[in-house]
N, C-alpha and C positions, 0 to 999 in steps of 0.2 A: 421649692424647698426640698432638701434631699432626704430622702429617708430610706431605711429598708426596706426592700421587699422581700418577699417567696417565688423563686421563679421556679416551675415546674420543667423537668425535660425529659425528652422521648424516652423511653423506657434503657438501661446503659449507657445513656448519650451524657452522664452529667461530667463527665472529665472533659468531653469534647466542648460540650457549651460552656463549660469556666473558660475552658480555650477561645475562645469564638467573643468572650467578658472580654479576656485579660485584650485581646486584640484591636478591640473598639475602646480600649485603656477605660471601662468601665470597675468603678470599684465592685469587686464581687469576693464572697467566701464560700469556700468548699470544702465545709466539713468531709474530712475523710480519713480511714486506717490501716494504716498499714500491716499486714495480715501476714503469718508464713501458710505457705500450702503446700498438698503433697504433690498435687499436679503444676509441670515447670509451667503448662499453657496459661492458668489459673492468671486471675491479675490480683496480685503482692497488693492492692491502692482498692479499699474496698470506701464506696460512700459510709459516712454515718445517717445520712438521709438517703436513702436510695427515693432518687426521681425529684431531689432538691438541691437548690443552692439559695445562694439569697446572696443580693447588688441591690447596692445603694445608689441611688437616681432620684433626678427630677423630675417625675413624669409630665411635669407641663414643657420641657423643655425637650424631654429623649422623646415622649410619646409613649404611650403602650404597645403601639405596633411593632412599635422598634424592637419591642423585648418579646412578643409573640410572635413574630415571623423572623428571627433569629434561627440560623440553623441548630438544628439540634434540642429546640423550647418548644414546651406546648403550652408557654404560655403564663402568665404572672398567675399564681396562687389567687380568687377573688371569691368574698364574702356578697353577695348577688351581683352588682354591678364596683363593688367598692373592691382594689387591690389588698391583698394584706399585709399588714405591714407586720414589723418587729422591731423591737426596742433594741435599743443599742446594749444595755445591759443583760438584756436574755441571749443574744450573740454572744458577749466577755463570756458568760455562765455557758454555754456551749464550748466553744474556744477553752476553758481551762479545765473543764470535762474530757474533753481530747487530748491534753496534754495530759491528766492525769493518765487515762489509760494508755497512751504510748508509754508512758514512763513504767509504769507495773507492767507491760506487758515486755517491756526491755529488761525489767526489773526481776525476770522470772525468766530470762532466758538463761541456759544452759552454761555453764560455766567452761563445759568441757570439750576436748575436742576429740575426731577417732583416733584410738590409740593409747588416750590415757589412762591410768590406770585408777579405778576406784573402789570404792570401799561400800558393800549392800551395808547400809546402818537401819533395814526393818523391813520387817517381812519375813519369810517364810526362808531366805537365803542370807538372812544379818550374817553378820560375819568375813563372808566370805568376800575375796577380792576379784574384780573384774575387771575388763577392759573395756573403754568406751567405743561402742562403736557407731551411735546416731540420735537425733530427736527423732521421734515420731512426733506427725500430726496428734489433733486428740488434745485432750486435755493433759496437757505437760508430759508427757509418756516420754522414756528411752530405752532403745536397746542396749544393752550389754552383752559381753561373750564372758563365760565362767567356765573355768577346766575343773570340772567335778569327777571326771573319771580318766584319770589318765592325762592324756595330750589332747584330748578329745575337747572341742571348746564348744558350749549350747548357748544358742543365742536366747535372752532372757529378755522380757518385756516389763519395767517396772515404771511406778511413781516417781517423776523427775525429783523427789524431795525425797526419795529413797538412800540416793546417794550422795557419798562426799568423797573427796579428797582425801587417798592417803598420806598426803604431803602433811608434813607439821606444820602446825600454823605460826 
């Protein structure tokens, strides 16, 4: 009978062992999020479980071994001798967990691009008009350039919810 399990894998290795799943056409899921970072090396694909996935198998049929000396597995998740399992409903409730934060976290992204020009709506520079010029990492942060003296432009560090659009709505 098939059921969920927890498969454990080598510390980094869980993108390669869903790969190593998908290849032996075993049903497997691999909570994961997509991340921006400052570094290009960085990987974009970060686990929600780091050092977890979870495939569904018959283990009188695949065997345990199968799924312990897999490359990249250290092995099914076990309660002393007994595998652990997971309900199919606590999966759905993970699954739509991750869809919610991809959504908010797309949902929060920047509107703008470099160049454009915006509007400080709070803080210590409200007012005044800027131009876009990046995200920072961090908690939502962007920079801006503002010509406060002259032609002279300073680049400005604020709350991505600082700004808006001088465009009319």
């Amino acid at each position: 009978m098939e059921k969920w399990y927890v498969l454990h894998s080598k510390p980094r290795y869980e993108d390669f062992l869903w790969k190593q799943l998908c290849m032996r056409k075993l049903e497997s899921y691999y909570p994961c999020l997509r991340v921006r970072t400052v570094n290009p090396r960085a990987r974009t694909v970060q686990p929600y479980f780091p050092g977890y996935l979870f495939v569904s198998a018959d283990l009188d049929v695949v065997g345990i071994s199968y799924l312990q000396w897999m490359p990249g597995s250290a092995g099914l998740v076990r309660f002393g001798e007994e595998p652990a399992t997971i309900s199919e409903s606590l999966l759905l409730a993970i699954k739509q967990r991750i869809e919610c934060l991809e959504k908010t976290s797309s949902a929060k992204a920047v509107p703008f691009q470099k160049g454009d020009i915006v509007l400080v709506r709070d803080g210590v520079f409200k007012g005044y008009e800027g131009i876009f010029d990046v995200c920072l990492s961090g908690a939502d942060r962007v920079r801006i350039l503002l010509s406060l003296l002259g032609d002279r432009q300073m680049a400005v560090e604020l709350p991505a919810d600082c700004i808006c659009s001088t465009a009319p709505n």
